[in-house]
N, C-alpha and C positions, 0 to 999 in steps of 0.2 A: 690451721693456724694462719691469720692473717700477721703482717711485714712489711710496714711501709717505712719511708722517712717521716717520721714525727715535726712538721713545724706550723708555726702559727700562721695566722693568715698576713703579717706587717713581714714577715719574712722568707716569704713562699718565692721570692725570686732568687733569693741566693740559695735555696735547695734545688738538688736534680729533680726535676720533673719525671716521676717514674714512680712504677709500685712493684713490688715484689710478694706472691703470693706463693707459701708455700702450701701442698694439700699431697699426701700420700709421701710419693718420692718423685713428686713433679716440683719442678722449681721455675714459676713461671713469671718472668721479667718482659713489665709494659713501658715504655716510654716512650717518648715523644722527641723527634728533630729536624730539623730544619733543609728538607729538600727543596733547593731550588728557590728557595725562598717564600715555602710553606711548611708549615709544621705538619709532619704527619706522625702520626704512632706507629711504634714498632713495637714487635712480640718476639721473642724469643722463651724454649720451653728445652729447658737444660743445658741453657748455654747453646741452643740450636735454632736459631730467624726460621717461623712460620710466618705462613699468611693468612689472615682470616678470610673465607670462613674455615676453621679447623676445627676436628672433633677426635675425641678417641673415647673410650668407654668409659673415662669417669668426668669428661667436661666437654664445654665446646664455648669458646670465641670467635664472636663476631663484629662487623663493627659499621658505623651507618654514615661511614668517613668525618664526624665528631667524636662519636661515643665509641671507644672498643668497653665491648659487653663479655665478661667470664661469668660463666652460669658452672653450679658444680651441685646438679642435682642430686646425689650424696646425701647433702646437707643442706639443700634447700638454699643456696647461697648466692646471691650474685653481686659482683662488683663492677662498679661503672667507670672508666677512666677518659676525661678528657683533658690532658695536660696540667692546668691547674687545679682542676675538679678532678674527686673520684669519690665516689660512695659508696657503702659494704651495707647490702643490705641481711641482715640473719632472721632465721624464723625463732621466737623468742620459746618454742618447746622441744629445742634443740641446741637453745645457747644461753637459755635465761640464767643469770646468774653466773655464768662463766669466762665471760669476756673482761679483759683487764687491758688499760691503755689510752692512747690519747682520746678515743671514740668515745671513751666513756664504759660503766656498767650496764652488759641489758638486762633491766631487770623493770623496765616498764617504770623507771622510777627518774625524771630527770635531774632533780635536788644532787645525785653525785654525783653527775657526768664532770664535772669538773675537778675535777679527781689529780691530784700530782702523785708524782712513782712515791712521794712517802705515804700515801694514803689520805693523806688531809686534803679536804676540799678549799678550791678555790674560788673566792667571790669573783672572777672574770676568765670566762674559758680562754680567751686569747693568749692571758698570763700565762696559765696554764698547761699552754698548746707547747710553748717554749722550752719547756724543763722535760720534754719524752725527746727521747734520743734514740737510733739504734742504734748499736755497736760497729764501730767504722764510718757513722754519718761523718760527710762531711757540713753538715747543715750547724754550727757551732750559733749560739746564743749571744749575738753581740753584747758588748757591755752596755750597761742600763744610761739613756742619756734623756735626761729631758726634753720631753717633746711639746711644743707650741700648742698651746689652748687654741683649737678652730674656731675661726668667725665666721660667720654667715659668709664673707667674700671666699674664701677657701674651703669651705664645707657644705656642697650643693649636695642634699640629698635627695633631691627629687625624682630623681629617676629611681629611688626606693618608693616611692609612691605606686607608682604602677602595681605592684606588685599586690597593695591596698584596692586599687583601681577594678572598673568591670571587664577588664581586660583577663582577669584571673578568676574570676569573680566564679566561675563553673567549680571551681576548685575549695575554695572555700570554708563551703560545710564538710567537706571529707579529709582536707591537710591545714591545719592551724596557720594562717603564713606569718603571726607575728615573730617566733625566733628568724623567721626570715627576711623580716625587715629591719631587725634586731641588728642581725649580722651584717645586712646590707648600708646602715649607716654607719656603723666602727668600719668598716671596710673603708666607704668614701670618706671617712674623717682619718682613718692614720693611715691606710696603704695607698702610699703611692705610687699608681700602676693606672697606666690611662684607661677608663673604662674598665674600674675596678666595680662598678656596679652590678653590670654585664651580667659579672659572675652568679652576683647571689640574684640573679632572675633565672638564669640558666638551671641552676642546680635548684630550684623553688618547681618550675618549668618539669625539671625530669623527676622529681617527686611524687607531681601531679600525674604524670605519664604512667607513672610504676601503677597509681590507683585508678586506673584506667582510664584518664582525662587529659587530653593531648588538648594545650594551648598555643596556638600563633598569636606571640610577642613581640618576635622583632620589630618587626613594623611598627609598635609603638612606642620606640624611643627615642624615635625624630632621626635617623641614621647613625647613634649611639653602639649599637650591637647591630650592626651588620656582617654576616659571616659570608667571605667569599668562598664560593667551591670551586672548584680544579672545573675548567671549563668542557665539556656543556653541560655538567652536572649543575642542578639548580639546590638549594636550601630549601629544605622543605619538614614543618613540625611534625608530621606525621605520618610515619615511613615505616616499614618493615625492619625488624633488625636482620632479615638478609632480604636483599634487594634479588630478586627474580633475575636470571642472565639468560642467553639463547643456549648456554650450555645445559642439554637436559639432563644429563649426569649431576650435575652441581644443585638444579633444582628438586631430583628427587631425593639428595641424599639429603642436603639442609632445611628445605620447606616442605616439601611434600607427604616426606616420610614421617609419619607419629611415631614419637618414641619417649623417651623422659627427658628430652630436650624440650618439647615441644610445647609445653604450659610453663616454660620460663621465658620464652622466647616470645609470645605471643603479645608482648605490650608493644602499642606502636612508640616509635621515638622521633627525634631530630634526628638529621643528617642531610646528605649531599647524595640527591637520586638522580637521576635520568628526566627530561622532562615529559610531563604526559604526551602520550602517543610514542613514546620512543621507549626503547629495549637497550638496558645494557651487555655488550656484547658479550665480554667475560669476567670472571671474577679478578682479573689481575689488569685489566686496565679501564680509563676511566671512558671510554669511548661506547658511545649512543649511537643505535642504529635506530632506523624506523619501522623496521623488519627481522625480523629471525629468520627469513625464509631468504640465506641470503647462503654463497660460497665464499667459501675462506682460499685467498690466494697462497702463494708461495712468498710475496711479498711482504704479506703481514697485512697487504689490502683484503676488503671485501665487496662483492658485487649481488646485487640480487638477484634471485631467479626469474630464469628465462630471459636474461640478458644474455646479448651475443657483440661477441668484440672479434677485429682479426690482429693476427698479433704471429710475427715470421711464419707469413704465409697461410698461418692457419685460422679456419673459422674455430672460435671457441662459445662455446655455449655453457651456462649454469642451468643445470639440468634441475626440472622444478620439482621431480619426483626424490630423487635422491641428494640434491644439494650440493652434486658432484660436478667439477669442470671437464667435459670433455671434447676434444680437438679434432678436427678433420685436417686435411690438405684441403687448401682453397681448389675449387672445382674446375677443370680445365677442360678443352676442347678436345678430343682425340684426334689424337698426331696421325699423318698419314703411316701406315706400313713401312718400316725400314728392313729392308733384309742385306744383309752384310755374311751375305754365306762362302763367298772367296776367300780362299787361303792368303793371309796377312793382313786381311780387313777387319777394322775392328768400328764398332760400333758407337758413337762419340756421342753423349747426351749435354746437349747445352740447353743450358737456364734463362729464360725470357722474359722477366717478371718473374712471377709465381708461378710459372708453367716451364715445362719440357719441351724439348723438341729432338729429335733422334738423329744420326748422317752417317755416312759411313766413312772413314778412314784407313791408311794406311800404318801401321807401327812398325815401326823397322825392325823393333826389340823382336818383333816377331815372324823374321823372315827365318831361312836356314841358317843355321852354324849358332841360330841366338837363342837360349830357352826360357821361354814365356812363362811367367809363373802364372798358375793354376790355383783356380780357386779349392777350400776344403771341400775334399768327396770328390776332387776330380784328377786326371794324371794327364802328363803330356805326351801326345799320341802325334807322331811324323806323319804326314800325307804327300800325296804327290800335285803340286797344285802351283798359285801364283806365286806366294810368300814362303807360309811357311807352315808351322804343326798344327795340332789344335788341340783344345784340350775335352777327354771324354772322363764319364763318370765309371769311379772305382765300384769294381761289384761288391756286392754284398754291406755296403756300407750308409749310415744314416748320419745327416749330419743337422745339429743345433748348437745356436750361440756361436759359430764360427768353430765347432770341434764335431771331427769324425768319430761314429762309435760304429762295434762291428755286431753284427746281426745275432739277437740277445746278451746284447748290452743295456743294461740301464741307465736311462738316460736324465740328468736332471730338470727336466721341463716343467712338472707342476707339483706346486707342494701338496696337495694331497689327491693325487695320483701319484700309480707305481706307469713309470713308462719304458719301453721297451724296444731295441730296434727292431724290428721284424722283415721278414725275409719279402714280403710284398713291396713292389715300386712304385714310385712314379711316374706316370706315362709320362708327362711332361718333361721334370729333369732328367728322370730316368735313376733317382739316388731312391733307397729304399725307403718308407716310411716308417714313421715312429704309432707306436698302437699305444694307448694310454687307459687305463683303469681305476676305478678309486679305488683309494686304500681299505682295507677290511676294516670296521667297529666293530670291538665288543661290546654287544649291546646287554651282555648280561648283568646285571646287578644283582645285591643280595638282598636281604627280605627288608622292607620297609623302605626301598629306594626303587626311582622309576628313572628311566632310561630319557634323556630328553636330550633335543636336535640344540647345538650351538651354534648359531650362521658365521660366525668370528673362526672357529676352530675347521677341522676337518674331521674332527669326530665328536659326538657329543658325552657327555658327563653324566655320571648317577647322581639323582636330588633326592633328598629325602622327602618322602609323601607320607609318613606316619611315626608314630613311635616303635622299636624295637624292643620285646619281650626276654632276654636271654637266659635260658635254662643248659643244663650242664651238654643234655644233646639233643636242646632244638631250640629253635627262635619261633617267635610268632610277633606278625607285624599287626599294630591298633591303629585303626584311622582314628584322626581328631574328633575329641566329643563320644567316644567309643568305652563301654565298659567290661571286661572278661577273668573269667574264670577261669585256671585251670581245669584242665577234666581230675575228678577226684579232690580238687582240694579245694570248694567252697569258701574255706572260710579266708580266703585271698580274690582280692580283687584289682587290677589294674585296672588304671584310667588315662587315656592320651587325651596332654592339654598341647594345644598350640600358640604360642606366645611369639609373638613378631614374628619372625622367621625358624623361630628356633619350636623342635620337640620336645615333649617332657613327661615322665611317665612317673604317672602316683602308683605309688603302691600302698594298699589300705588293708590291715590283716584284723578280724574278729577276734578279739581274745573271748571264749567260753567260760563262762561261771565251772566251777569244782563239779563233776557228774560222776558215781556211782553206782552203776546199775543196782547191785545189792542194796544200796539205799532206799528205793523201788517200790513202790504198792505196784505190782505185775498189772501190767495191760495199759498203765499211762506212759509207760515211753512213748517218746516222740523227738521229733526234730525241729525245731523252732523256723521260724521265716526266714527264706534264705539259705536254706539247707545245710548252715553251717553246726550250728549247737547243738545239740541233745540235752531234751530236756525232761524231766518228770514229776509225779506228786511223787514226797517222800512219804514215807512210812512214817507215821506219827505226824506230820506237818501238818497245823491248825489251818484251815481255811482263810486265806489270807491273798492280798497282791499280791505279783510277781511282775516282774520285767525284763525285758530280751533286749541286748541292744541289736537294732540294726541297719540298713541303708533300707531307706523308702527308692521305691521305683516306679513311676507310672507317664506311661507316653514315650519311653524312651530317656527318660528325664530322670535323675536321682535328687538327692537330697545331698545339701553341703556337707552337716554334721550325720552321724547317728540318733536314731531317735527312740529313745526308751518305749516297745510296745508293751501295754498292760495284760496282764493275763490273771485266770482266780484262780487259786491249786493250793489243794492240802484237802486230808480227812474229813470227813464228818459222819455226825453221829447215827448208824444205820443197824439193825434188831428185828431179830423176830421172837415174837414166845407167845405162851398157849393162856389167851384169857377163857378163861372160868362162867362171865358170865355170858359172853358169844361162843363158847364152847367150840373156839375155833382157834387157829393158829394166826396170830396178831402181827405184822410187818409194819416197823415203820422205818423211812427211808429220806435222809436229806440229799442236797446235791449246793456243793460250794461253785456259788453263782455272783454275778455282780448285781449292786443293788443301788449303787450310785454310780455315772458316768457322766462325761460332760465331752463336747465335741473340741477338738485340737486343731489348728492349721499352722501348714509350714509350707515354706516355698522350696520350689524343685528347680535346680540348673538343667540347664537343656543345651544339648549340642553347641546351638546356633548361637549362646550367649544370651537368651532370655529366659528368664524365669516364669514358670506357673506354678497355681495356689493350687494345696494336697490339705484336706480334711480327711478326719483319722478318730475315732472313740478313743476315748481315753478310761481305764479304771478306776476311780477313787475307791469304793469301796468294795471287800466281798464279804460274802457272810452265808452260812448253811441254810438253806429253802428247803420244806418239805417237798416232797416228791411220791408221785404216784408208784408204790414197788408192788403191786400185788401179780402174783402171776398165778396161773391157773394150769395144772398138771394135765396134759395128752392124758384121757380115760380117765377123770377123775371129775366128778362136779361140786360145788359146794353150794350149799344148801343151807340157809338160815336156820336158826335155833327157833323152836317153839315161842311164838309171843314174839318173837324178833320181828323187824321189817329191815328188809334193804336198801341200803345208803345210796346213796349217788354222790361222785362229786363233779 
């Protein structure tokens, strides 16, 4: 269900600028306002501000900073809002007939588009526009007041020309534009709205666009319709409805990725892009780089790679592999050897610039009587000496982050290692060290899922690689494109299809014609193609067609439907008896055979998603053939009658 405010074009400024669509249990509000002193559209979807581009399973909006675009592939629908424009376009074998409102009936028929809520048509859509309301508009129908006959001095409709002009001229043979020059002179003769023309080139302009014919206009209105863009984005007629960013998450999920968004989405439009050679940086701001291959600051700046800056003390580099900033200490000279090994001496590092230098000192805090605090992992230990104690390292103890742990303790250093104090030292501090191990994965999965590495986690995740078969106590996993049988039960067949990302598994069962064995001429049982049916000649059954349904096979490759194979089966007429004048025992013998056929072709799906061509005989007719039945008895010969001669055939 579409839901807008209903008004005419002479009073489109005293209604809110805005649309309201409802579809499912989505409630989704567009409109338009005034930041900064630009109009941009805003979206909300249940009372909740999104930004485009957003999607969810049954729509997606996006917008080309003119146009926001709602597609609701569903229903084949899209509608287009730019503040005082919007258009609802519907597929008419989906809505023919059914739509009721200011837009008019689709029904391929323009004579009632002018339609008032009493049902009578109206000789001027404008009139007409007037009298649809929704419920709580504030858009009210000013009282009727006579309006000034336009004279040539206040009624310039030239810039409706264009639109007549070879400026549109591609357009054409494919979008009628006279209701559009129609609308575009009532427009400049009763609304007053500066560059009210603008409009009806704009909206003529994204018509042409939808039928796949992008016109650049502006430029010929003499600076008429010139649309500024938020700088440094340029005005350009023929643009993506989502503009490519350095974010590749954003470009696989909206452009890249085919889905049923993806052939609504595909007409180029107007809007506000990036200019050639430059890259918009992200979906949420309007800023142009000239590169992607750039780092992202803490500041909200960005720098490209393999730039190098220094910045407190430190050299920084944009690393051109990873796109990551990372920092050294500016490189310094090494300081002579300070040893400060005397009791109450302490070691004093002063700062030069960007560099160190070492000396030694006295602290008093650290003579006798005074106790020197220790760093973690160490205690204070009295000597006999200048000053005073010193401090040495506690056994059995590891220290990180500024905390002591005790020798198998778990320590928390890395998130996916388990780490552990251990009883081993170091020569140097002399505190014990920490031993570290990664965490264990379980790498098992269950049937139809495979085990795969995450570089973001610490351990990786089961994906599904097939379809799953579940029976009461087993599974069996199908790879895509794959077709099986249970053992024993033929006349079932699974099939894994693979669709976007997702598994799905047909299940296809033969249903068998009524079978009887006792029904039976003995010795024609059998089992039809496929190994599913049981089949036979009946007892009594005239010679005649038959048909089996079933799946063709060949290459690997099946058939979409079932296909009815021909077969000939039933009685015929077969005797022996004793003629008189061959003085012999007489055999004769038919066999129900085909006697008309014609060849069949049908195409076969294949794994990979192409089809090959499957020829196949077909039966039309069958009917009883003579047949040779003579047999000749072990130890017995036959011998012609007197005056006879023997036959041949």
């Amino acid at each position: 269900m579409i839901d807008n405010y209903y008004c005419g074009a002479a009073d489109c400024l005293s209604c809110p600028q805005s649309i309201t669509v409802f579809y499912k249990s989505y409630k989704i509000f567009i409109t338009q306002k005034d930041i900064n002193g630009m109009f941009k559209n805003q979206i909300s979807v249940n009372d909740r501000h999104v930004s485009p581009a957003y999607q969810n399973g049954d729509f997606r909006m996006t917008t080309t900073g003119i146009d926001t675009v709602l597609v609701i592939p569903k229903i084949h629908a899209k509608i287009i809002f730019s503040g005082l424009i919007f258009s609802i376009t519907l597929p008419y074998s989906q809505f023919g007939n059914n739509t009721w409102g200011q837009c008019g009936t689709c029904d391929n028929n323009r004579t009632d588009d002018c339609m008032l809520p009493s049902g009578q048509i109206d000789s001027s859509c404008p009139n007409m526009a007037h009298e649809w309301h929704t419920n709580g508009s504030s858009c009210k129908q000013p009282p009727p007041t006579p309006k000034p006959t336009p004279t040539p001095d206040t009624c310039n409709t030239s810039i409706c020309e264009i639109i007549k002009s070879s400026v549109f001229e591609a357009c054409h043979k494919v979008v009628d534009y006279r209701p559009s020059v129609e609308a575009c002179e009532f427009d400049v003769c009763h609304v007053h709205i500066n560059h009210v023309g603008c409009i009806s080139l704009q909206i003529y302009a994204e018509v042409c666009a939808l039928a796949g014919i992008c016109i650049d206009w502006r430029n010929s209105t003499k600076g008429q319709c010139v649309y500024t863009c938020p700088s440094p984005k340029v005005c350009q007629p023929c643009g993506p409805p989502v503009e490519p960013t350095c974010d590749l998450w954003y470009n696989q999920k909206f452009i890249e990725t085919v889905n049923e968004f993806s052939e609504m989405d595909s007409v180029k439009m107007e809007g506000c892009f990036c200019p050639s050679g430059t890259n918009l940086l992200s979906s949420a701001s309007d800023e142009c780089v000239p590169t992607c291959e750039i780092c992202r600051l803490a500041n909200g700046k960005w720098i490209e790679a393999n730039s190098t800056w220094t910045e407190d003390c430190n050299v920084c580099i944009c690393k051109e592999d990873t796109l990551k900033v990372t920092c050294s200490h500016v490189s310094c000279p090494a300081p002579p050897p300070v040893s400060c090994k005397e009791p109450g001496q302490v070691k004093v590092n002063n700062t030069v610039g960007c560099c160190q230098e070492d000396k030694c000192e006295c602290d008093v805090k650290q003579c006798p009587g005074v106790v020197p605090p220790c760093p973690v992992g160490y205690t204070l230990h009295t000597t006999v000496g200048v000053c005073c104690s010193s401090c040495v390292p506690i056994p059995d103890v590891c220290v990180f982050n500024n905390l002591a742990y005790q020798v198998g303790d778990l320590v928390p250093m890395k998130s996916c290692e388990t780490c552990i104090c251990s009883s081993r030292t170091n020569a140097s501090s002399h505190l014990n060290i920490i031993d570290c191990q990664p965490l264990p994965c379980d790498t098992h999965c269950p049937v139809g899922y495979e085990y795969q590495v995450s570089p973001a986690q610490c351990c990786g995740h089961c994906v599904q690689v097939g379809c799953v078969v579940a029976f009461p106590n087993s599974t069996h996993a199908l790879k895509p494109g794959t077709v099986w049988s249970p053992a024993g039960n033929p006349c079932v067949k699974f099939e894994c299809v693979k669709i976007a990302n997702h598994f799905i598994t047909v299940e296809a069962k033969t249903m068998c014609p009524p079978y009887d064995p006792a029904e039976c001429i003995p010795g024609t049982e059998t089992v039809a193609p496929g190994g599913c049916c049981h089949t036979c000649i009946h007892r009594g059954q005239p010679c005649s067609v038959s048909s089996t349904a079933v799946t063709v096979e060949s290459q690997g490759c099946n058939s979409k439907e079932v296909v009815n194979v021909t077969s000939c089966a039933g009685a015929c007429g077969t005797f022996t008896f004793y003629s008189t004048k061959m003085r012999a025992l007489q055999h004769t013998c038919s066999c129900c055979q085909e006697v008309a056929t014609s060849e069949r072709q049908i195409q076969l799906s294949c794994p990979d998603s192409t089809e090959i061509s499957y020829s196949y005989t077909h039966i039309e007719t069958c009917a009883c053939l003579d047949t040779d039945c003579s047999v000749v008895r072990r130890g017995q010969t036959s011998a012609p009658a007197a005056g006879s001669r023997r036959r041949r055939r």
